[in-house]
N, C-alpha and C positions, 0 to 999 in steps of 0.2 A: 505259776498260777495254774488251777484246776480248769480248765476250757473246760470240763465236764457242768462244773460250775456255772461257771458262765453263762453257757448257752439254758441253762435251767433258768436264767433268772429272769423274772415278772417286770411288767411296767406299769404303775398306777399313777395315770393323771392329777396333777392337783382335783382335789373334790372327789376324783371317787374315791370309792369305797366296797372292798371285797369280803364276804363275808369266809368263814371260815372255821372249820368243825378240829382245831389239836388236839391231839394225846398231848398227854402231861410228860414233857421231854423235848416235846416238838421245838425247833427256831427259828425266830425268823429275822434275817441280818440284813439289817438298811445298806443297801451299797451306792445309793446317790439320793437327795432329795430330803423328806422332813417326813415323816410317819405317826400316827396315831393307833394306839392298839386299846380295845377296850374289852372283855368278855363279861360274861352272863355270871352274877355272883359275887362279881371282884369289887371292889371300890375302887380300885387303884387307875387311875389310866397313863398308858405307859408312853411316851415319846422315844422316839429313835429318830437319831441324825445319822449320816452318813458313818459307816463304821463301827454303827450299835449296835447292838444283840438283842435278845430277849428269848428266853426258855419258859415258854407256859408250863406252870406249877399245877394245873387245876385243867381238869375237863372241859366242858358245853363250846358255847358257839360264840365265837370273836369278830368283832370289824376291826378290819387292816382300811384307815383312810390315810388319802394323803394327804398332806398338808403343803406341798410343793410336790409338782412330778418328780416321782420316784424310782427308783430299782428296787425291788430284794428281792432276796430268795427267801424262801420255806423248807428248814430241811429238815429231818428225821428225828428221833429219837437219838439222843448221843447216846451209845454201849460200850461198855468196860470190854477190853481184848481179853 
């Protein structure tokens, strides 16, 4: 496991809620808890449980709430080697 990782990763209370600006690539990976993702544009709103993913496809400004206290991280744009 990447401790690099690790120590990067966030905690959101059940109920909050953090807003947040992605590039289109960006992820963000639930590693404990229940998550809610919604952004500016989209219809879609996306759930992550423990272990799920999610790659914003589309620009503007996102809420990350949680829906039970949480982990994840937010991590970069993935790039081809």
């Amino acid at each position: 496991m990447n401790n690099d990782l690790v120590l990067g990763a966030e905690r959101l209370g059940k109920g909050g809620v953090r807003r947040i600006n992605p590039a289109v690539g960006r992820r963000v990976e639930c590693l404990s808890g229940v998550l809610w993702i919604t952004q500016d544009g989209d219809r879609r709103d996306v759930i992550l449980e423990t272990g799920d993913a999610f790659a914003f496809d589309r620009g503007g400004d996102a809420l990350l709430s949680a829906l039970a206290d949480s982990g994840y991280l937010l991590l970069g744009e993935a790039k081809d080697h």
